[in-house]
TILOLUM-226453 format. One record per residue: x, y, z of N, C-alpha, C in turn. Coordinates in steps of 0.2 Angstrom, whole numbers, padded with zeros to 4 digits, always signed. Atoms other than C-alpha are relative to their C-alpha. Layout:
XYZXYZXYZ;...
//
This chain:
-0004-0004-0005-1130-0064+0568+0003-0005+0004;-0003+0006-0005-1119-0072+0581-0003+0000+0003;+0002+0001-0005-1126-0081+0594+0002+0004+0007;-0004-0001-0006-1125-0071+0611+0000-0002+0005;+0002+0005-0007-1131-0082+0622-0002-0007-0005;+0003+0007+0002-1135-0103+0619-0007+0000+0001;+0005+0002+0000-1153-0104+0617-0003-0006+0004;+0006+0006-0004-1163-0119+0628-0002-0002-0007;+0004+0002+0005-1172-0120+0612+0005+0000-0007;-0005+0001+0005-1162-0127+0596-0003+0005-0007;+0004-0002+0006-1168-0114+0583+0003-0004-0006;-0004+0002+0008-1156-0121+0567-0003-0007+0002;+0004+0007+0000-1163-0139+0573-0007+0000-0002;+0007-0002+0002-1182-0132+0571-0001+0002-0007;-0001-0001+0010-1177-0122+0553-0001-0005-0003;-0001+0004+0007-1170-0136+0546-0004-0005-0002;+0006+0006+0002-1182-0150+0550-0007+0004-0004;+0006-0004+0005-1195-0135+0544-0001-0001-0006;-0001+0001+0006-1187-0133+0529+0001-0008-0003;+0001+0006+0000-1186-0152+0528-0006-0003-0003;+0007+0005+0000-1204-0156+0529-0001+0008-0006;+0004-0001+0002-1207-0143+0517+0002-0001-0008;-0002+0000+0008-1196-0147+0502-0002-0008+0000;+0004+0007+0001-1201-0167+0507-0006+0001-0005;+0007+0000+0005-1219-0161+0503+0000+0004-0005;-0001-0002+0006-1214-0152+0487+0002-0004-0004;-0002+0005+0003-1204-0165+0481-0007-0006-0002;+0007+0004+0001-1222-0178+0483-0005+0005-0001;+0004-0004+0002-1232-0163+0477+0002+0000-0008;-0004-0002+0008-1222-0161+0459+0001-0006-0003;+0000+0008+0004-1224-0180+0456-0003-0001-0008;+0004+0005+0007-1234-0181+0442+0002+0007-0005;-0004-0007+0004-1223-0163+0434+0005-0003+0000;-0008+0003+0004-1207-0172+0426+0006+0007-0001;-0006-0005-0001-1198-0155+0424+0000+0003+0009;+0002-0004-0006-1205-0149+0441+0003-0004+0004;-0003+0005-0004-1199-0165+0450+0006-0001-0002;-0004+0001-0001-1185-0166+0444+0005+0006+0002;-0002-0006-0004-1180-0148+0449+0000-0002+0009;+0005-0001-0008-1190-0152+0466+0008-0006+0002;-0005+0006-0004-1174-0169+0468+0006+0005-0001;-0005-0003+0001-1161-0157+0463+0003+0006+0008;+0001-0004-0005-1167-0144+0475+0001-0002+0007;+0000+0006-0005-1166-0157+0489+0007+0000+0004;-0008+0001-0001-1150-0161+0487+0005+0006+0002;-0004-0008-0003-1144-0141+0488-0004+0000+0006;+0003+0000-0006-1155-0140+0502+0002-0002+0006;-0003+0004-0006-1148-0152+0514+0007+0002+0000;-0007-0004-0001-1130-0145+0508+0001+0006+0004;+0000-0004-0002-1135-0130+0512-0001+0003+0009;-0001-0002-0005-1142-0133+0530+0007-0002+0003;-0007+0001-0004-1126-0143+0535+0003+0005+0000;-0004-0006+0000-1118-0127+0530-0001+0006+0005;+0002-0005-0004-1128-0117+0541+0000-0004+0011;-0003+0003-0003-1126-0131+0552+0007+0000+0003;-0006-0001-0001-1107-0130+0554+0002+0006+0002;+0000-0007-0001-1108-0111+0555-0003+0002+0008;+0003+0000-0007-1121-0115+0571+0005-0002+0004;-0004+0005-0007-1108-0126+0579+0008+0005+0002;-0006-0005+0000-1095-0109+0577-0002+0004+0003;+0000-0006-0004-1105-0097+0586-0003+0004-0006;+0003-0005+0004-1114-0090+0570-0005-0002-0003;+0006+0002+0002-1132-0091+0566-0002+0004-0008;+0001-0003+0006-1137-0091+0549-0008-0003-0001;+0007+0003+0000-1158-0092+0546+0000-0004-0010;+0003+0003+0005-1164-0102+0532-0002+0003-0006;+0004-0005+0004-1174-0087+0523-0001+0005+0001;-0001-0007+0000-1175-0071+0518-0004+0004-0004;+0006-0003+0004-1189-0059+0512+0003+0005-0001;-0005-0006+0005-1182-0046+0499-0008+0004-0002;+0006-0006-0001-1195-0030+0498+0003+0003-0008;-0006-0002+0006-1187-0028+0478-0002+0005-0003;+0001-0008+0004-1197-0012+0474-0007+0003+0004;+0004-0003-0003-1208+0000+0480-0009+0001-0004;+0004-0001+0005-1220+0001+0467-0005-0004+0000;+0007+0007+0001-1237-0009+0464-0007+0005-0003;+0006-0002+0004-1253-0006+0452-0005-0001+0005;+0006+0003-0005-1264-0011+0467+0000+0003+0005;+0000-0006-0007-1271-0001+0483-0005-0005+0002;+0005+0007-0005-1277-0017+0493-0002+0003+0006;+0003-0002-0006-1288-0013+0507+0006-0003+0005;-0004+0001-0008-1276-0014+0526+0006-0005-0005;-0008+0000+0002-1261-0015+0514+0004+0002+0004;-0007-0001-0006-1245-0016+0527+0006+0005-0003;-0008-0004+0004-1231-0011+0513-0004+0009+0000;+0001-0008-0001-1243+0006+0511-0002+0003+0006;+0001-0001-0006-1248+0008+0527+0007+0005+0003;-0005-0003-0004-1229+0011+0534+0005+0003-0006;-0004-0004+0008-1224+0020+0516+0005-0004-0002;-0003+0003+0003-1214+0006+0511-0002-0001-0008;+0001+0000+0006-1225+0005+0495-0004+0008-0001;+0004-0008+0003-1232+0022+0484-0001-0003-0007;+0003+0001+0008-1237+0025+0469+0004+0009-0002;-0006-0005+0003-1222+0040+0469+0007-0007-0004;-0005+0002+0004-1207+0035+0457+0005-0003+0003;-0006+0004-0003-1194+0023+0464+0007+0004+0002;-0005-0006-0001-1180+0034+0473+0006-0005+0004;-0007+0004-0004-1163+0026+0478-0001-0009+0002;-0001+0010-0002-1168+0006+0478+0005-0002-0002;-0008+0003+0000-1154-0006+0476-0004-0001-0008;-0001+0004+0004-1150-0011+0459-0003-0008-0003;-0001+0005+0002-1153-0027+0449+0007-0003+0002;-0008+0004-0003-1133-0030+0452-0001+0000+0007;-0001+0002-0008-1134-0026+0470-0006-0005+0001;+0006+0006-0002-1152-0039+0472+0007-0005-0002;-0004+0005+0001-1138-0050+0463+0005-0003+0004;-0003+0000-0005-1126-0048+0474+0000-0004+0008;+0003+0006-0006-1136-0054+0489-0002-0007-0001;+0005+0006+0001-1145-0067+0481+0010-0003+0000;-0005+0004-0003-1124-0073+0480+0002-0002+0006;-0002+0003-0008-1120-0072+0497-0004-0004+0003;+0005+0004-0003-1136-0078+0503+0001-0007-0001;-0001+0006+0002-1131-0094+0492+0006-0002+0003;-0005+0003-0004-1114-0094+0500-0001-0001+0006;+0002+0001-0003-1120-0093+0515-0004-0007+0005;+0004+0006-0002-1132-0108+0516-0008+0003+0000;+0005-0003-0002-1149-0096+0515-0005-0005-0007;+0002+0002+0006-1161-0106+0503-0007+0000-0002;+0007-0004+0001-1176-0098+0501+0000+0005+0001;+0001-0006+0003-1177-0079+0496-0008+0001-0003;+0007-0005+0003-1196-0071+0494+0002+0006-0002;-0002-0007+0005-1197-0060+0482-0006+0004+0001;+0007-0006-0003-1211-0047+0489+0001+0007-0004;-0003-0008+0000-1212-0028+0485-0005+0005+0004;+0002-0002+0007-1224-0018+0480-0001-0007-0006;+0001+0007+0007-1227-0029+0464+0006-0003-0001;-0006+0002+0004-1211-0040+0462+0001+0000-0007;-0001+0002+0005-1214-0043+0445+0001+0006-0006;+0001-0005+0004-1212-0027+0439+0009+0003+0000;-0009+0004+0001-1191-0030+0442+0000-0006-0003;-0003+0004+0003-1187-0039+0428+0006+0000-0001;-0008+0000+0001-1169-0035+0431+0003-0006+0004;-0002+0005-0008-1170-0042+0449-0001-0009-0001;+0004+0007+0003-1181-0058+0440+0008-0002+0000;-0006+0005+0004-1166-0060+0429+0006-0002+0005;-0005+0000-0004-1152-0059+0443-0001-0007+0004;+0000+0006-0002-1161-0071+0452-0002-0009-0004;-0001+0004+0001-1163-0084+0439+0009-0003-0001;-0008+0003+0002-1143-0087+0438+0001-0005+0011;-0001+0006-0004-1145-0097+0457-0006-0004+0002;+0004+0002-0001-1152-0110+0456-0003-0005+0005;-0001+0003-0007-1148-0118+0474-0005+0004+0006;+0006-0005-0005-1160-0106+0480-0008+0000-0004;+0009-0001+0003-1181-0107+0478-0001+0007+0002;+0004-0005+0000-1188-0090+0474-0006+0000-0001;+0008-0001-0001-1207-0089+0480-0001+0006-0001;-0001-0008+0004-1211-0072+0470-0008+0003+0004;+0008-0002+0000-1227-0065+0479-0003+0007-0003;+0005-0002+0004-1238-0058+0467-0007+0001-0003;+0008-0001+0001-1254-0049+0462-0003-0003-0005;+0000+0004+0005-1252-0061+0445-0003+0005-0005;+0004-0004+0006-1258-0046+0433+0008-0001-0005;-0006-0001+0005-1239-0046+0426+0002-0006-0006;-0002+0008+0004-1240-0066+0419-0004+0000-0006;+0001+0003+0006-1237-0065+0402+0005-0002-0002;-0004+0003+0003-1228-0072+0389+0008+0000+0002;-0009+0000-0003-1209-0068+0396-0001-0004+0008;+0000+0006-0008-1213-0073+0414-0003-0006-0001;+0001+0007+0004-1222-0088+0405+0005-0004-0001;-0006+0006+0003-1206-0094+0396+0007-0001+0008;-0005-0002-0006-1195-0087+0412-0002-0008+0006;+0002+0002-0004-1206-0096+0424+0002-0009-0002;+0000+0006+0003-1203-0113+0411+0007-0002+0002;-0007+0002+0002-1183-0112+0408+0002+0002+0008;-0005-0003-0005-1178-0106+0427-0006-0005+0006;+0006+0005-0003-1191-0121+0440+0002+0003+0007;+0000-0003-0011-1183-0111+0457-0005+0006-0001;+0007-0006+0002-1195-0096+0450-0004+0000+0002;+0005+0004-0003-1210-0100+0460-0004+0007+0000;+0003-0009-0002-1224-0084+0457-0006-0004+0005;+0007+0000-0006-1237-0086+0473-0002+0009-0002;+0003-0007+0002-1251-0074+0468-0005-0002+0004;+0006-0002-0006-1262-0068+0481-0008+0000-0002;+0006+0001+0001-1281-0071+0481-0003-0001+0008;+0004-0003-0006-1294-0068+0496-0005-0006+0002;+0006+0004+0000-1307-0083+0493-0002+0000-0008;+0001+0001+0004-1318-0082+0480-0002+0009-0004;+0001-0008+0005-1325-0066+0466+0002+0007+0007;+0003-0004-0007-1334-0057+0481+0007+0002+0004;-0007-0002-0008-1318-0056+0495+0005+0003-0004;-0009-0001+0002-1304-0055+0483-0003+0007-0005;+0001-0006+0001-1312-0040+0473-0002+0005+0005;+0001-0004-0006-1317-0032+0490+0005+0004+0002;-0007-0004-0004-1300-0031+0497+0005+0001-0006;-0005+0000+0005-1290-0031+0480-0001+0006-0005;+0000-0003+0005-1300-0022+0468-0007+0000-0004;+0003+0001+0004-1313-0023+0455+0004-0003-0005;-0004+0004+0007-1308-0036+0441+0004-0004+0003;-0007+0004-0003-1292-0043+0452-0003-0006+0000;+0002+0010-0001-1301-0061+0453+0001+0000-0007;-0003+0001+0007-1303-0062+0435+0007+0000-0003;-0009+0000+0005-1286-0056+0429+0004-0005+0005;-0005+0004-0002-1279-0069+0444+0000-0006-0001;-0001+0006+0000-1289-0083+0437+0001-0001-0006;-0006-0002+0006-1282-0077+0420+0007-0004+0000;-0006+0002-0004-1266-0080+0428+0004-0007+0001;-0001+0007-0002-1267-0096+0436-0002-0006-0006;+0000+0003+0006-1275-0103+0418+0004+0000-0004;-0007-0002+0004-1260-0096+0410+0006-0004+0002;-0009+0003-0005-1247-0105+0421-0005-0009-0002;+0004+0005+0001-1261-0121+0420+0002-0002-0007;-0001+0000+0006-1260-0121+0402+0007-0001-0002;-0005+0001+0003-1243-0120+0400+0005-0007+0005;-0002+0005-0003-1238-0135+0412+0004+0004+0006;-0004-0004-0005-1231-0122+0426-0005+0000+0008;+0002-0003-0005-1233-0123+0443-0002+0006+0005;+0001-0007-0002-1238-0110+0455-0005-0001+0009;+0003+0001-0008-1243-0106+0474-0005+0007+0001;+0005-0005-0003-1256-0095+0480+0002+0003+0008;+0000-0003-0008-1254-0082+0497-0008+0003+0002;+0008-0001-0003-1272-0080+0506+0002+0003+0007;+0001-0006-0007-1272-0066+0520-0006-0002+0004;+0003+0004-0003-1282-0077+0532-0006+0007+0006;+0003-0002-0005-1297-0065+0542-0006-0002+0001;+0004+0005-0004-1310-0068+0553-0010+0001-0005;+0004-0001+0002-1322-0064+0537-0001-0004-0007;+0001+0004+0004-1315-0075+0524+0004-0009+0003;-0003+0005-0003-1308-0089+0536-0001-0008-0001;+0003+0006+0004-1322-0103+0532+0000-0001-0006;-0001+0001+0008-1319-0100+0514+0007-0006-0002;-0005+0002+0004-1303-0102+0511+0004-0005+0003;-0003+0006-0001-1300-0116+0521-0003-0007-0002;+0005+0002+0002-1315-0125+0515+0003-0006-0009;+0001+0008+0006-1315-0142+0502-0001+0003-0004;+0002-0006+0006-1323-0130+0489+0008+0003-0002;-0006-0005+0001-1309-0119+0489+0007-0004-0003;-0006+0003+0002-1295-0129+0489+0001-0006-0005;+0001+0006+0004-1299-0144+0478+0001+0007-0006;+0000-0005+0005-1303-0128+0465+0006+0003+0000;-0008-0004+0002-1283-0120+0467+0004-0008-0001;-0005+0010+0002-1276-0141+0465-0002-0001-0007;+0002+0003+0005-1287-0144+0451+0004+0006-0006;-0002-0004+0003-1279-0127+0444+0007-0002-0003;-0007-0003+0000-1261-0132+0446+0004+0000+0007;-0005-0004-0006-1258-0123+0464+0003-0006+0003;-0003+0003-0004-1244-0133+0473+0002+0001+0006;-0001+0001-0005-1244-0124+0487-0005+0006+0003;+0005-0005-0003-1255-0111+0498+0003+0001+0007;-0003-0005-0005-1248-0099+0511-0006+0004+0003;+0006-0002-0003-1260-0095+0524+0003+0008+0005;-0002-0005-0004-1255-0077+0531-0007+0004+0004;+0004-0003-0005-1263-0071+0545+0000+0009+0003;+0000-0006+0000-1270-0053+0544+0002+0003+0006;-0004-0003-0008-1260-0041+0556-0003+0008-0002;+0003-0009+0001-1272-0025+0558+0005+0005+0000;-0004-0007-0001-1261-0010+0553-0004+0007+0001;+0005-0004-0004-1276+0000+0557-0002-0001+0004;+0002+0003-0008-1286+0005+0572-0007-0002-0003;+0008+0000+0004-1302+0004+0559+0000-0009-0001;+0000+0010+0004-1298-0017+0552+0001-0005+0005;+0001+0005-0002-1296-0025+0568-0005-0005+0003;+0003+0006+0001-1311-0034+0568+0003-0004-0005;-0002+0005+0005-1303-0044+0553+0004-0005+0002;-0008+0005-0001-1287-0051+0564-0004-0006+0004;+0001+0006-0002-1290-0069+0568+0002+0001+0010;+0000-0001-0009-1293-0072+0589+0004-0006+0001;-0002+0006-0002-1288-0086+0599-0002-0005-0004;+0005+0005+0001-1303-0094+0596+0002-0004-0008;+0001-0002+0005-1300-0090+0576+0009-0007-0002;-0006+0006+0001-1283-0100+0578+0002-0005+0001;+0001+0005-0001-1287-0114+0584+0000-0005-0005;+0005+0003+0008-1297-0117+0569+0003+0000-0004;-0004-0002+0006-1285-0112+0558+0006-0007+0002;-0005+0007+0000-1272-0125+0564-0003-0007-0001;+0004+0004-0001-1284-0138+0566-0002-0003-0010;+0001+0000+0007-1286-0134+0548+0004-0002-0004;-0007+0000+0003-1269-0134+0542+0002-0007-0001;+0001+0010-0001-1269-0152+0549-0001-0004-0005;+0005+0002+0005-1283-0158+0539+0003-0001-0005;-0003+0000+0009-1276-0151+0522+0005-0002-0003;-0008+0003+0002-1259-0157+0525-0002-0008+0000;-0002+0005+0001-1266-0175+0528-0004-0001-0007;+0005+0001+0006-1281-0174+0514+0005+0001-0007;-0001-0001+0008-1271-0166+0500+0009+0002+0001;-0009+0003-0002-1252-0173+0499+0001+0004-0007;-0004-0002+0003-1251-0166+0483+0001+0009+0002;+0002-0008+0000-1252-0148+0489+0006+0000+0006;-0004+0000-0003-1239-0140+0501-0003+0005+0004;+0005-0006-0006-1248-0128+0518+0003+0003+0004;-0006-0004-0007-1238-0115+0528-0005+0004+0001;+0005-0005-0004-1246-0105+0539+0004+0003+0004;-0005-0007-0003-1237-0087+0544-0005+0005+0004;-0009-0002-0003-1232-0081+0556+0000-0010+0002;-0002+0007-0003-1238-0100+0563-0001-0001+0006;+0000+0002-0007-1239-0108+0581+0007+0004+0000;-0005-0003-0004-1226-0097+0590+0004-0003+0005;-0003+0004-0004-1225-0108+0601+0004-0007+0000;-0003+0002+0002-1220-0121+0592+0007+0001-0002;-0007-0002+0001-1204-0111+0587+0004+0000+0004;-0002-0005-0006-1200-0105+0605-0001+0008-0001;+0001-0007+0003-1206-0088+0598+0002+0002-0007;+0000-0003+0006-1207-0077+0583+0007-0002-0004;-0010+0001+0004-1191-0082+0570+0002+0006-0004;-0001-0007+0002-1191-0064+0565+0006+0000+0002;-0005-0002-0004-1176-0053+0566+0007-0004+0000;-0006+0002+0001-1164-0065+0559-0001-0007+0003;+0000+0006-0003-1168-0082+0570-0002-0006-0005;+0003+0004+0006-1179-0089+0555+0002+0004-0007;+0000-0003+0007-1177-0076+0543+0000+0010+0000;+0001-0006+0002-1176-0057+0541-0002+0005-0006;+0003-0003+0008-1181-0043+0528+0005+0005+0000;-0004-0006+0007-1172-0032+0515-0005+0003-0003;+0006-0005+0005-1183-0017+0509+0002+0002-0006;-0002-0001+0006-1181-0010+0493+0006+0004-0001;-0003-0006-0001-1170+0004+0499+0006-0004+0002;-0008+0007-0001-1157-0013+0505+0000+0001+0010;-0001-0001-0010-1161-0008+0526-0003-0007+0000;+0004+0008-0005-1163-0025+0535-0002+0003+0007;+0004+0001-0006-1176-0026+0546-0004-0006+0002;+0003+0006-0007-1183-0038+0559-0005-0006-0006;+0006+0003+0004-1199-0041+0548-0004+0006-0005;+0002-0007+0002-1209-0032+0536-0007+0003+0002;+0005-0005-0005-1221-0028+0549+0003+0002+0006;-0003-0006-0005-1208-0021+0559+0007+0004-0005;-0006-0003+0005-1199-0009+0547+0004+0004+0004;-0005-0005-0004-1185-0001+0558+0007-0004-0002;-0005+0002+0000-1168-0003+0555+0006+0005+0002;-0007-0003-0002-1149+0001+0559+0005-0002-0005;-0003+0002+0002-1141-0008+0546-0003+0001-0007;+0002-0001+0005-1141-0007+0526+0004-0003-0005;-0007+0006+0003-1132-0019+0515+0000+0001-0007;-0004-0007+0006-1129-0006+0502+0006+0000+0001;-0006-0004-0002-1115-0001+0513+0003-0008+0006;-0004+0005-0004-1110-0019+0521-0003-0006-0002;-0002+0005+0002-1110-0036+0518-0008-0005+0004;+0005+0006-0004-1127-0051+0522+0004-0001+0006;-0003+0006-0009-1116-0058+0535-0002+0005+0006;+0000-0007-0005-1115-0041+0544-0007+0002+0002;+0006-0003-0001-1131-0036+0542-0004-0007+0004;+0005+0006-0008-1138-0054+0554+0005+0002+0005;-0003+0000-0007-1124-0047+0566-0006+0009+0003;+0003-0007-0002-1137-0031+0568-0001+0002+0008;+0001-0002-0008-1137-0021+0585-0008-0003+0003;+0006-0003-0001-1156-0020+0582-0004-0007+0001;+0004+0007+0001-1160-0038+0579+0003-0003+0006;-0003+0003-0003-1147-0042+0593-0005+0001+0007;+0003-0003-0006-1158-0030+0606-0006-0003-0001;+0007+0003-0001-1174-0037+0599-0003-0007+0002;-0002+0008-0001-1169-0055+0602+0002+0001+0010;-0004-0001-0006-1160-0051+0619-0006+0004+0005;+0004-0003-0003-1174-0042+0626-0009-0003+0001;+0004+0005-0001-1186-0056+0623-0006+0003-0005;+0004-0003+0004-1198-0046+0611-0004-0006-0005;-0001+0004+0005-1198-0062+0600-0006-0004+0003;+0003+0004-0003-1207-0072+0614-0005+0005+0004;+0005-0004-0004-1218-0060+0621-0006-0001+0001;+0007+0000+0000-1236-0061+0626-0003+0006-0004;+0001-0005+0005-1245-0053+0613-0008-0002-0005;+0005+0002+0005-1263-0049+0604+0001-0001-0007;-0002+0000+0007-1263-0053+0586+0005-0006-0002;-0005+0007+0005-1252-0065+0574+0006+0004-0001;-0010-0005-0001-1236-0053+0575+0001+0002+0008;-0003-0002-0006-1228-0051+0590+0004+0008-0002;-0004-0005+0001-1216-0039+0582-0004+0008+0000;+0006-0006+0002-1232-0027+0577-0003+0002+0005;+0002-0002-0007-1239-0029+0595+0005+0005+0003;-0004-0003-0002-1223-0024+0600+0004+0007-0003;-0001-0007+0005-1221-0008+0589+0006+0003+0003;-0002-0006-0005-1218+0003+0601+0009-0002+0002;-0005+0002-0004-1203-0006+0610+0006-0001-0004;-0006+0002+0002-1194-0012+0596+0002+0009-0006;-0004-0006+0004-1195+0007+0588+0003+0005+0006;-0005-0005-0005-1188+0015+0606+0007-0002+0000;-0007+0005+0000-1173+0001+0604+0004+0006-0007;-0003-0006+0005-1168+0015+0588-0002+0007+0002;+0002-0006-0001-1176+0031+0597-0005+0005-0007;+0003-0002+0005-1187+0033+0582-0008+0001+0001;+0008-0002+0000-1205+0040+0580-0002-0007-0005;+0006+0005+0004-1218+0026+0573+0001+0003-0006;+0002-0001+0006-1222+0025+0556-0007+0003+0000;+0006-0001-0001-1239+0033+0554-0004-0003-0005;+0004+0004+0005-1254+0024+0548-0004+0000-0004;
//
């Protein structure tokens, strides 16, 4: 969206070094992978085009975020314990009604790339169960798609998919070890994930792991055990997401102050110990960004139905790019008022601000909450 006021705080300076250090440490992570590395210098190179681009667009009065998390289907074979997408009915286990297309996912993933946006998450529901959407987005290949994943879908076609197309990137979720991740996932979900990750191992394919960080698996999965164990697999990269209680029953789980301290402290460590590995931690020090990059500052979300909203822990929207254009939809009233009203930077319990702020950012639309 266009800038409407100058920021104090350079967001498009703080993205792009972000994204800097994170495709650096990709690049020295896929060192010893010849197809993966030489993807990972190509990727580089669009990368830095792309931020100038977004760069040049800064210096016009129009901010473009770096990334963008696509919600590409409602659907999913799994009923995860303090699930977010079923919590605010973004996922079911009813029949897909009015999502976008394959051609229209295509369509975005074009502009995005005109744009300068060079990272699209592909979320749902189960992404991998849009093999249309898959295909769409292996024709850009100036974009990395981080596909997050329950990993029960990788076989033989996503195998070969994942070999011939290196921006395909599946992050399959996992909780710690059997015990945690069959707790909150399932019975069996460990085994078919390390299934999975052997399957990608075996065939020379990298792959990232997302670990939903709470205050009951927190020493696990930051733990030398653990991580040495997803390196030794393969994994190049580990995404640390910090549980955001959509219930009133799971907030014992959400990490404290205390609980984030450690977690940073942690981040640290792993990035200097293990260079070939790549560590983002979501939402992240806030305070290092100047606040949440929600809402378009960092990156916004597209649900499957095509509405951009803020995040996919705050699903409200005004705009739908079914019916208007990427560009249009970062100029959103709603993301202009969430931004403008400071909501972004607010004092706030929990690892989402925007979740803390429910309430405020659904009277900005005069809408009833989603129920939980």
């Amino acid at each position: 969206m266009a800038n409407t006021k100058k920021e104090e705080f350079d967001i498009q300076k703080y993205m792009t070094n972000g994204v800097k250090r994170v495709v650096n440490d990709a690049v020295r992570a896929t060192l010893s992978n010849p197809k993966e590395s030489v993807f990972m210098a190509k990727f580089a190179l669009a990368s830095k085009k792309a931020s100038d681009h977004r760069r040049k667009l800064e210096d016009q009065g129009e901010h473009i975020p770096p990334f963008l998390i696509s919600s590409i289907t409602s659907s999913c074979n799994l009923h995860c314990a303090g699930c977010y997408s079923r919590s605010n009915h973004a996922c079911s286990d009813d029949a897909p009604v009015d999502q976008l297309t394959g051609a229209q996912w295509g369509s975005i993933f074009t502009e995005a790339d005109e744009l300068g946006i060079s990272f699209i998450l592909l979320a749902g529901g189960e992404p991998l169960l849009r093999w249309d959407v898959m295909q769409e987005a292996t024709k850009h290949e100036n974009i990395m798609f981080p596909i997050f994943t329950n990993g029960f879908f990788i076989k033989d076609k996503y195998l070969e998919l994942f070999d011939k197309h290196r921006n395909m990137i599946p992050i399959i979720s996992i909780e710690g070890d059997k015990e945690k991740t069959d707790l909150r996932r399932g019975e069996g979900v460990y085994d078919k994930v390390m299934q999975s990750m052997n399957a990608l191992h075996d065939n020379g394919l990298i792959f990232g792991t997302s670990v939903t960080v709470t205050t009951q698996n927190l020493d696990e999965v930051y733990s030398e055990e653990f991580i040495s164990g997803m390196s030794k697999l393969g994994c190049k990269a580990v995404i640390f997401v910090e549980f955001v209680p959509v219930t009133d029953d799971s907030t014992e789980l959400a990490p404290g102050e205390d609980e984030r301290i450690i977690m940073a402290e942690n981040i640290a460590r792993l990035r200097k110990d293990h260079p070939e590995m790549v560590f983002i931690a979501f939402p992240g020090d806030e305070k290092s960004s100047g606040g949440c990059v929600a809402a378009g500052r960092g990156f916004f979300h597209i649900n499957s139905h095509g509405r951009a909203e803020p995040c996919p822990f705050s699903p409200y929207s005004d705009t739908n790019v079914a019916q208007t254009s990427l560009r249009q939809a970062l100029k959103s009233p709603l993301f202009y008022h969430v931004q403008d009203q400071g909501l972004l930077i607010d004092d706030h319990a929990g690892g989402c601000t925007l979740f803390a702020n429910r309430d405020k950012v659904a009277s900005i639309l005069n809408r009833e909450l989603p129920s939980a």
